[in-house]
DSSP file (Angstrom, degrees, kcal/mol; ACC not computed):
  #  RESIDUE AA STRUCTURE BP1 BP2  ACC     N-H-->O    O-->H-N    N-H-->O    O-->H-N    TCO  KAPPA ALPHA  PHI   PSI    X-CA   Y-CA   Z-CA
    1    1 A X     >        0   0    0      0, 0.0     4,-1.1     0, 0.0     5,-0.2   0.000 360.0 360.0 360.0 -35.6    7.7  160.2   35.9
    2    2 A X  H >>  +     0   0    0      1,-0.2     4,-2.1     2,-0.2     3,-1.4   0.943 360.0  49.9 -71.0 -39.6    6.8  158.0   33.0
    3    3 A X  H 3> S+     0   0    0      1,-0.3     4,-2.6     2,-0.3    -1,-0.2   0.783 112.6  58.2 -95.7 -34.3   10.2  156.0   32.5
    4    4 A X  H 3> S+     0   0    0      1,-0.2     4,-1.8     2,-0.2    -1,-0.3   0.905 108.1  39.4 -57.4 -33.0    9.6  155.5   36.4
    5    5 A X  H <X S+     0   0    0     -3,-1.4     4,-3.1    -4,-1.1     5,-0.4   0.909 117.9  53.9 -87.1 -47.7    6.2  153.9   36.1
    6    6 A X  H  X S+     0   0    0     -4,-2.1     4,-0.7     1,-0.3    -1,-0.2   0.784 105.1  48.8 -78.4 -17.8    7.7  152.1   33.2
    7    7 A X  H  X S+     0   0    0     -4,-2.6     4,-0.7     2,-0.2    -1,-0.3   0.853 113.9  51.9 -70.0 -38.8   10.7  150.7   35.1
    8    8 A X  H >X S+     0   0    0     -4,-1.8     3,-1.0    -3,-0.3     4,-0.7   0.973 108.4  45.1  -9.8 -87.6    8.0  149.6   37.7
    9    9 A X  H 3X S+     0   0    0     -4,-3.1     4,-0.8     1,-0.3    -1,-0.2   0.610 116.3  47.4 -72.2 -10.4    5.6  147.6   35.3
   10   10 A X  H 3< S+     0   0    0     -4,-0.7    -1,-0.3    -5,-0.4    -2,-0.2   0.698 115.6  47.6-100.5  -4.6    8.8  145.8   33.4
   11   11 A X  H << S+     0   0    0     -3,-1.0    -2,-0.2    -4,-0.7    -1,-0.1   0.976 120.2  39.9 -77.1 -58.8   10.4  144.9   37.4
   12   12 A X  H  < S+     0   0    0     -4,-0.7     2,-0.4     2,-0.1    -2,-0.2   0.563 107.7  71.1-159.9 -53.1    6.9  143.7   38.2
   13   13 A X  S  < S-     0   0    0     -4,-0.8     3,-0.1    -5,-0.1    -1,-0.0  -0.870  86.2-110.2-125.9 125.5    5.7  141.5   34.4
   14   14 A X        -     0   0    0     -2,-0.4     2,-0.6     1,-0.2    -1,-0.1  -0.004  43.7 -97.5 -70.9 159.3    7.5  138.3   33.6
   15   15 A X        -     0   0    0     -4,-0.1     2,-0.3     2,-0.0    -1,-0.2  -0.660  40.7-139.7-104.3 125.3    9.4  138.8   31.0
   16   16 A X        -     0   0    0     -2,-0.6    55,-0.2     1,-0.1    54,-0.1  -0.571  20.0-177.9 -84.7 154.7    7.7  137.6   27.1
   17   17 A X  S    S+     0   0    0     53,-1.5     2,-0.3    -2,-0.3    54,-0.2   0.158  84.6  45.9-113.6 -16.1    9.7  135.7   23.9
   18   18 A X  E     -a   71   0A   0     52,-0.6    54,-1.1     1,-0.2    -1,-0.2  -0.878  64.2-158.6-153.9 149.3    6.4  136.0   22.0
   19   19 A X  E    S+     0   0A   0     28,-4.7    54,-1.6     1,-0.3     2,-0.3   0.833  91.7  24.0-100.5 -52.4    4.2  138.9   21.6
   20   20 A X  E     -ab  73  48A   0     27,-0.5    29,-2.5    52,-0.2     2,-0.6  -0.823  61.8-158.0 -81.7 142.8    1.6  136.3   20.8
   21   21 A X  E     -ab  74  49A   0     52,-1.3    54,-2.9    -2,-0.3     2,-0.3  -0.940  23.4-152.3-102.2 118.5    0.7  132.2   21.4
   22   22 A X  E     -a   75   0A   0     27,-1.1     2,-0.5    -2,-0.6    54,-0.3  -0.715   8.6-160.1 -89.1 150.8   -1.3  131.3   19.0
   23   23 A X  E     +a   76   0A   0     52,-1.3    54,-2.5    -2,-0.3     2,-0.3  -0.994  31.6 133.6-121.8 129.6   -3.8  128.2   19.9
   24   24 A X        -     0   0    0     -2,-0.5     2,-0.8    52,-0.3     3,-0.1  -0.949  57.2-106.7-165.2 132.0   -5.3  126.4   17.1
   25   25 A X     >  -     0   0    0     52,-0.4     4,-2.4    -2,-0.3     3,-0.3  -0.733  34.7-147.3 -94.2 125.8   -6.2  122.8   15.6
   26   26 A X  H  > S+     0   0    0     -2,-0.8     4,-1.9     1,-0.2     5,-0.4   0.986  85.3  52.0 -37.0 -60.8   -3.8  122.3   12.8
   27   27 A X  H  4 S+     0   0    0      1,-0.2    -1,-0.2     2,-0.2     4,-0.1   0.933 102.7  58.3 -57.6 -22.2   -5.7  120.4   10.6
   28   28 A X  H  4 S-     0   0    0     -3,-0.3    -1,-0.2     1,-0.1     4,-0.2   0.965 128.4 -11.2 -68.4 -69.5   -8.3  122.4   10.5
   29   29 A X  H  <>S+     0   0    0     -4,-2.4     5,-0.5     1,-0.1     6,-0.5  -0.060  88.1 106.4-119.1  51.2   -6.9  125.7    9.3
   30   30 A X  I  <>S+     0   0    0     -4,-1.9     5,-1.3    -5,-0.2    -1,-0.1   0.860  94.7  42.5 -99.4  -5.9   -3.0  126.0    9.1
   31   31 A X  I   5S+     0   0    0     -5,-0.4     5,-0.2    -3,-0.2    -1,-0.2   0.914 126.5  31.5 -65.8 -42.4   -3.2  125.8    5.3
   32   32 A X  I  >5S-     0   0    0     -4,-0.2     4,-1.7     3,-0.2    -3,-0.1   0.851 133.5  -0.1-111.7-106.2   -5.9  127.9    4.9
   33   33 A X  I  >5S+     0   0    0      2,-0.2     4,-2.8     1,-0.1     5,-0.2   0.961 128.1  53.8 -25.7 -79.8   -6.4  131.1    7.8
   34   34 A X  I >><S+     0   0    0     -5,-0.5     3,-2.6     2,-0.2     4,-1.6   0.922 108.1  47.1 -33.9 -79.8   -3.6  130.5    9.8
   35   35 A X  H 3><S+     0   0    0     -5,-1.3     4,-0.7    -6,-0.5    -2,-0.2   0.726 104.1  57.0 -38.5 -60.1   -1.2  130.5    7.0
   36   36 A X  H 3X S+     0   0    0     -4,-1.7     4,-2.6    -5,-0.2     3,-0.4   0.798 115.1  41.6   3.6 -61.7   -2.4  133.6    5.5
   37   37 A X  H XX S+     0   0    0     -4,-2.8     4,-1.5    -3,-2.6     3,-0.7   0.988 106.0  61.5 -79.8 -50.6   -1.6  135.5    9.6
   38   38 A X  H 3< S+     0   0    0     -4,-1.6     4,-0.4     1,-0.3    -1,-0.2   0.683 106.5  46.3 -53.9 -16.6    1.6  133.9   10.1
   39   39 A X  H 3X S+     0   0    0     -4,-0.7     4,-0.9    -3,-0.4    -1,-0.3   0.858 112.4  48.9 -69.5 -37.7    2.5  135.7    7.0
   40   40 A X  H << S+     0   0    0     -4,-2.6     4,-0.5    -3,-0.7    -2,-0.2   0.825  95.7  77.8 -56.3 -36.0    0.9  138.9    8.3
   41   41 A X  T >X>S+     0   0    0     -4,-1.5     5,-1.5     1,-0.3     3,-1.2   0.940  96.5  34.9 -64.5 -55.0    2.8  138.6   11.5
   42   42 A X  G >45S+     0   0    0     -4,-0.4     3,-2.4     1,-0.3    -1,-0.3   0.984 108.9  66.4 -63.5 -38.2    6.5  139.8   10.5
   43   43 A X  G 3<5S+     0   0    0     -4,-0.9    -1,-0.3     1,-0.3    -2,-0.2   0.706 105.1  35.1 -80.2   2.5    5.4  141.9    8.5
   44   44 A X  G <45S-     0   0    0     -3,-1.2    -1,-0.3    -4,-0.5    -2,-0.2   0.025 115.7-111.2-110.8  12.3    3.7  144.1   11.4
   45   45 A X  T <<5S+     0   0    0     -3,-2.4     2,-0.4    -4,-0.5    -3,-0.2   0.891  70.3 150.1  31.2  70.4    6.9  143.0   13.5
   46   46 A X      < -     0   0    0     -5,-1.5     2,-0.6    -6,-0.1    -1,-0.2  -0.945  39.1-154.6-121.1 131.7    4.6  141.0   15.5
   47   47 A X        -     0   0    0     -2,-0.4   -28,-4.7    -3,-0.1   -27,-0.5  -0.915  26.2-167.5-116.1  96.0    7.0  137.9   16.8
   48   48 A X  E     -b   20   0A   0     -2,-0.6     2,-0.5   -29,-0.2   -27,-0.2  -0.919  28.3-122.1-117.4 140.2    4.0  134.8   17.4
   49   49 A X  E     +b   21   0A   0    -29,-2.5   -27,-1.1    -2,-0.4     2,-0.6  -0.618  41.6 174.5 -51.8  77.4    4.3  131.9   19.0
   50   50 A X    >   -     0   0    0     -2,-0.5     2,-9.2   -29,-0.1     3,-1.6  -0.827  42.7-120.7-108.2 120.0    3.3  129.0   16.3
   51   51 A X  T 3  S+     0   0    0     -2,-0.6     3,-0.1     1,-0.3    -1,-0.1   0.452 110.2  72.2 -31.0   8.4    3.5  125.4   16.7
   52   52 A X  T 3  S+     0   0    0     -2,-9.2    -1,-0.3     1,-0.2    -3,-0.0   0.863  83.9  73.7 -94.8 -39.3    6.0  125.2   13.7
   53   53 A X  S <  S+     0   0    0     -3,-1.6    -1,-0.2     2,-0.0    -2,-0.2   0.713  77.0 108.8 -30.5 -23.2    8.6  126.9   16.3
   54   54 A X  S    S-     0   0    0     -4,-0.2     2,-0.2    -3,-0.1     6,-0.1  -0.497  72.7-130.2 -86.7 161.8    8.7  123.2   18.1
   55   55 A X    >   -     0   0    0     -2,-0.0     2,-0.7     4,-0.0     3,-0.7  -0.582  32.7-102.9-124.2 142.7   12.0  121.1   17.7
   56   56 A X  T 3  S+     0   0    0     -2,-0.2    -1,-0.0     1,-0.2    -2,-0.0  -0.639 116.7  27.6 -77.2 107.3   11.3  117.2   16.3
   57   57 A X  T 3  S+     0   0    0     -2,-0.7    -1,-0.2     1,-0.1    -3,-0.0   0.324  87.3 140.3  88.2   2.3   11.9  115.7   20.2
   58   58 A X  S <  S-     0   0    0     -3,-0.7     2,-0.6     1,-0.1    -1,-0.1  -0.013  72.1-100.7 -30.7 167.4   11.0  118.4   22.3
   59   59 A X     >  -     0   0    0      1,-0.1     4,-2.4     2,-0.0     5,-0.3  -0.992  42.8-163.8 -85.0 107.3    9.1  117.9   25.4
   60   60 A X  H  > S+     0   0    0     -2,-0.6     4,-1.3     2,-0.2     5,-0.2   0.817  83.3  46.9 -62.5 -32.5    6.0  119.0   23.5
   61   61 A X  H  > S+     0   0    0      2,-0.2     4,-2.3     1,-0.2     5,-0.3   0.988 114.4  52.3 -66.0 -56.3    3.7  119.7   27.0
   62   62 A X  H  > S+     0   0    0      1,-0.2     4,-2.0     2,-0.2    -2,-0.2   0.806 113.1  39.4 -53.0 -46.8    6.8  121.5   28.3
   63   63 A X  H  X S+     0   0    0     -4,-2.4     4,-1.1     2,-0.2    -1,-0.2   0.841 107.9  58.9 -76.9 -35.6    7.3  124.0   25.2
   64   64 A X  H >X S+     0   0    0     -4,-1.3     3,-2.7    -5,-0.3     4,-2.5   0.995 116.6  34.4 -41.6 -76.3    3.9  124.7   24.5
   65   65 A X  H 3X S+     0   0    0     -4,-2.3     4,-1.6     1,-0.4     5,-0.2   0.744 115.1  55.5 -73.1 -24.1    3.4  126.1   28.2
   66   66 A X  H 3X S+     0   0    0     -4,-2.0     4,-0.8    -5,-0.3    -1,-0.4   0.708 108.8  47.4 -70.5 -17.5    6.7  127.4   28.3
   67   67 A X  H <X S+     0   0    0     -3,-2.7     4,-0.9    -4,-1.1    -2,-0.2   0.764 113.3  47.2 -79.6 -27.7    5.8  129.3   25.1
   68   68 A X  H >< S+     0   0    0     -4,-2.5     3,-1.1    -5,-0.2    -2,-0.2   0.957 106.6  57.2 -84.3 -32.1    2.2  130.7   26.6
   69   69 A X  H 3< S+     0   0    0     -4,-1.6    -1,-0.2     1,-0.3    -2,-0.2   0.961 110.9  53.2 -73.8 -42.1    3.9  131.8   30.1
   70   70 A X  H 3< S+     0   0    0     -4,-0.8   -53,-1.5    -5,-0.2   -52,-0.6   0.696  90.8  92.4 -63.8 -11.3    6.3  134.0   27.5
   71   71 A X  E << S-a   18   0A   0     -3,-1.1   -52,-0.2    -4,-0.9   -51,-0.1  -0.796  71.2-143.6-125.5 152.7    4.0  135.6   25.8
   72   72 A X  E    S-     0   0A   0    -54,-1.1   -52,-0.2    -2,-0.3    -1,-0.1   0.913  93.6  -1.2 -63.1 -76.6    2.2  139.2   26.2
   73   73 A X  E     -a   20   0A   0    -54,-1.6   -52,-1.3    -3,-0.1     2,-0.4  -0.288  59.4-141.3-132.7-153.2   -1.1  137.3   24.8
   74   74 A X  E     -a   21   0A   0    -54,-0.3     2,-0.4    -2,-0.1   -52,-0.2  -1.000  17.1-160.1-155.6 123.7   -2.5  134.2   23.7
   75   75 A X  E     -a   22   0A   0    -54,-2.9   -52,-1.3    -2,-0.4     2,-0.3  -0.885   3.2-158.3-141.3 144.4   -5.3  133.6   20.6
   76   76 A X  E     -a   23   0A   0     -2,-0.4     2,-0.6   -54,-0.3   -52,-0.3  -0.693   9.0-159.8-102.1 127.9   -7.2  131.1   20.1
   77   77 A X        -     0   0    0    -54,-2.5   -52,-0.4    -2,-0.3     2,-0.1  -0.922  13.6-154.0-118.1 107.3   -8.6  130.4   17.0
   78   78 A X        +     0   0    0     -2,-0.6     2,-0.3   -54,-0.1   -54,-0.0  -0.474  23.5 177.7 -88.6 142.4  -11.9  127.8   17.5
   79   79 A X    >>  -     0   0    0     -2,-0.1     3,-3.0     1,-0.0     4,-0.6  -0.940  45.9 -82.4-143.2 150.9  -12.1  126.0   14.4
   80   80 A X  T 34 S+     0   0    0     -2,-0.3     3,-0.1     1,-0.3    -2,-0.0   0.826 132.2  24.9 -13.4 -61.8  -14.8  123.1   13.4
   81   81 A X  T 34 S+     0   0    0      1,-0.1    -1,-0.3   -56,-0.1   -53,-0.1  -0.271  94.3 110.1-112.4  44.8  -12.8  120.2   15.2
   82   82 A X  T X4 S+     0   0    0     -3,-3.0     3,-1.0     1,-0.2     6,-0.4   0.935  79.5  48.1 -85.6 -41.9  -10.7  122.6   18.0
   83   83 A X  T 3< S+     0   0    0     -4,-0.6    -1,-0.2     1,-0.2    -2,-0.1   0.545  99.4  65.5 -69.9   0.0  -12.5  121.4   21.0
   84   84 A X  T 3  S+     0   0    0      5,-0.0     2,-0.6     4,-0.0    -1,-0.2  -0.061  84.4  90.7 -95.6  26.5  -12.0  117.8   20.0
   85   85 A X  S <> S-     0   0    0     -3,-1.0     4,-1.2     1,-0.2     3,-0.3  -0.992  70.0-147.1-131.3 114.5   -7.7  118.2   20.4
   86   86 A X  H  > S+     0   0    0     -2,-0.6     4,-3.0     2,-0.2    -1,-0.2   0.885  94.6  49.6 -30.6 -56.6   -7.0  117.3   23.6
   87   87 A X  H  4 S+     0   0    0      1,-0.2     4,-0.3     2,-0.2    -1,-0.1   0.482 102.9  59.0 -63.9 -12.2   -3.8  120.1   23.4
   88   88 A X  H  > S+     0   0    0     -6,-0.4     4,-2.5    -3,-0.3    -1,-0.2   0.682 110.4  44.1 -83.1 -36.0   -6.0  122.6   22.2
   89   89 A X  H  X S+     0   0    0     -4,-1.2     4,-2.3    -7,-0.3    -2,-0.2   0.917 116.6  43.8 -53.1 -55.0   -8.1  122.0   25.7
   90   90 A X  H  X S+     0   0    0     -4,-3.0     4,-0.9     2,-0.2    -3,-0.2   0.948 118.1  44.5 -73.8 -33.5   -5.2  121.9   27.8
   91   91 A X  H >> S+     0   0    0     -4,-0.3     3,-2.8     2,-0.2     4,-1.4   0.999 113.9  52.1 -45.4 -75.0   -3.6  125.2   25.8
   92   92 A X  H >< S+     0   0    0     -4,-2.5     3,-1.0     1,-0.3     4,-0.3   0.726 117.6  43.0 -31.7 -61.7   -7.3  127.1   25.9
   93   93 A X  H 3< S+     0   0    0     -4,-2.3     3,-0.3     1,-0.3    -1,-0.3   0.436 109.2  50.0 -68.2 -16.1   -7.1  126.3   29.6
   94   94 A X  H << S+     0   0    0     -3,-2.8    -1,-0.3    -4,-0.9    -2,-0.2   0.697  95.9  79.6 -73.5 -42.7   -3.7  127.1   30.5
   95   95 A X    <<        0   0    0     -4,-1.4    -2,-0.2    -3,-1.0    -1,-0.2   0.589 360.0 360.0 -22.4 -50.0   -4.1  130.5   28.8
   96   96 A X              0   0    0     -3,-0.3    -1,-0.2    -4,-0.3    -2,-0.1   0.449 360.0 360.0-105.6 360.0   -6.1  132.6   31.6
């Protein structure tokens, strides 16, 4: 019965590339916090979404949201200056 339910809920739930999307303004902490979890993250086999993944000519709008529609969840980390990043606004909001 379980492997039924579980064939169900994966038929049913868009399929993720990230277990997390992280949301953040860089300058504020990717030295400091950030860096510090993006190390924690492999090492817990946790595969997150961080803006360092993006390719020098991406469509930046396009990969961003194509990275948060892959992934199981999304966190945001509000920092001093987050709400002052446009891309951290449109991320936050894209999220839910």
């Amino acid at each position: 019965m379980k492997g039924e339910a579980e064939k169900a809920m994966s038929i049913n739930a868009p399929e993720s590339n990230y277990d997390v999307f992280v949301s953040f303004r860089g300058e504020d902490i990717r030295h400091s916090f950030l860096g510090h979890l993006a190390k924690a993250f492999p090492q817990k086999q946790i595969n997150a979404f961080v803006d360092d993944k993006l390719k020098r000519g991406d469509d930046i709008s396009h990969s961003l949201f194509e990275a948060i529609e892959g992934s199981f969840i999304s966190l945001i980390i509000f920092s001093e200056n987050y709400a002052s990043s446009r891309w951290c606004l449109e991320n936050l909001f894209s999220t839910g």
